[in-house]
Phi, psi and omega in degrees: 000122180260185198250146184216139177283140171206145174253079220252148182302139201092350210265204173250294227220142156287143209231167170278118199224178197270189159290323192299302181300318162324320178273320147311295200321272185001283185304328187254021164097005182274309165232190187199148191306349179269029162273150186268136151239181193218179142174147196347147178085335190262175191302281219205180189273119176240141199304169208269308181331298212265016168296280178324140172265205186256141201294143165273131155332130160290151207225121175289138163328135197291120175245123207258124175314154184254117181319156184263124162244008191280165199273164189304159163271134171332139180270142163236137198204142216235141197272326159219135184290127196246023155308324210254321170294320154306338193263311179280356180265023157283302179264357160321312187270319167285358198270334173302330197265254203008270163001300175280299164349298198290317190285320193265006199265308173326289197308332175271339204253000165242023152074004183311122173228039169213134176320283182312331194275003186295313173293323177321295205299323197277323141336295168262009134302287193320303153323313144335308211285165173293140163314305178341312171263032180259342207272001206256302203297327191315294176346287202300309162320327185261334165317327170319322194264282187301336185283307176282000166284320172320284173341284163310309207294302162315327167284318169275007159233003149314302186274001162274304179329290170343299204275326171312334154287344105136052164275162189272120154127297205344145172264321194240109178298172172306312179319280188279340160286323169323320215273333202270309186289342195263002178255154162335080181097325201242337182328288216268016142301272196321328169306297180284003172264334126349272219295343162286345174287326203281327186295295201303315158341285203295309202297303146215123199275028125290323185212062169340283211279021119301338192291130152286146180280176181291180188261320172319298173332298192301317183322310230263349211260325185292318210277357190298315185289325201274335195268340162302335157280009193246352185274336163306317193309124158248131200246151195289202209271287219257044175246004185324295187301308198271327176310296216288328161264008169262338155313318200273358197245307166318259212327306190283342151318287201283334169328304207274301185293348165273312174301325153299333176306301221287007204278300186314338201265315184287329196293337199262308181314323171308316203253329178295308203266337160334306157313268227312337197266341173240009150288002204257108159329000000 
């Protein structure tokens, strides 16, 4: 290492110091470059500046980046499109609420209380009517099937859609909301617990079971329940009148509100892989 002679204030004589210390006086001011030093090799005494040689830039350790691992963000893709089936469940739903309407305006109003004699009576209403409206009942009737298959089908391809995003947690396949939905009397409970899962879903399927449902979802989950319970109720011959409009008014309730849901359901599953289709290079 080599020595450089200085002479620092106060001192008699000069003394020897390293390059490191030299460079200390320097920063704090003890000497500045034009103090004279020596050291072994040179001629005569030269100012410090041009003594020193020049410092190498410090250079930091190479730090080698860490590959990005995180994960892509989920794709949403929708397995089937539920525009068009959104569209027939405008009229899927009012020609069933008809249906239904007509059918429970018999049952209260000839006083029915047993299944078979309901097909009798209906018969012999039908039988009554002006020819003219037996080809409207005909209509109505073969619609009945298709209207309510429309109904299924939306559903079952709502909860593939679900399940092609591939949430975690779900209770209800495609599959087994059909079967749930198709049952008696408890059905169309179980139905509004479907659309509500499917809502929940529909909003955000990363993290569902935080999502609240729509106030429409809750309506429909209320008036579903309220109307199973009112068709359990049994009410006498001469509670007939008061049955048929608070039944007929649940029906047309839960109607309207299922349809809202399902509008709301198809609309959201759309505008999810819409964003997603237009993050994609």
């Amino acid at each position: 290492m080599s020595e450089y002679f200085l002479k620092l204030p106060g001192d008699s004589q000069p003394r020897s110091y390293s390059e490191y210390e030299v460079r200390e006086f320097l920063g704090q001011g003890v000497i500045d470059s034009e103090t004279l030093t020596w050291k072994p090799g040179m001629d005569g005494w030269q100012p410090v500046g041009q003594v020193l040689p020049e410092k190498e830039p410090e250079t930091l350790p190479f730090r080698k980046e860490k590959p990005d691992i995180s994960p892509p963000p989920p794709t949403y893709r929708l397995r089937y499109s539920l525009f068009e089936l959104s569209r027939l469940a405008f009229p899927a739903c009012f020609i069933l609420l008809a249906c239904s309407l007509w059918t429970l305006w018999i049952v209260c109003f000839h006083h029915i209380v047993d299944y078979a004699e309901v097909q009798t009576t209906l018969r012999q209403v039908v039988d009554q009517l002006p020819s003219y409206v037996l080809p409207l009942i005909f209509l109505f009737s073969l619609l009945c099937i298709p209207s309510l298959a429309v109904q299924l089908v939306w559903l079952y391809r709502a909860c593939a859609n679900v399940q092609q995003f591939r949430v975690s947690g779900l209770r209800f396949t495609p599959l087994v909301s059909v079967i749930l939905s198709c049952m008696p009397l408890v059905g169309m409970v179980l139905n509004a617990l479907i659309i509500q899962e499917l809502y929940r879903a529909s909003k955000n399927p990363e993290e569902w079971m935080l999502q609240s449902p729509s106030l429409a979802v809750r309506l429909y989950l209320t008036a579903a329940t309220a109307l199973t319970l009112s068709l359990l109720f049994p009410f006498g011959v001469e509670h007939y009148l008061v049955a048929f409009f608070l039944i007929g008014s649940l029906i047309t309730a839960a109607s309207t509100l299922w349809l809202i849901s399902v509008l709301q359901i198809s609309r959201m599953q759309r505008e999810l892989a819409s964003r997603q289709a237009d993050k994609l290079p």
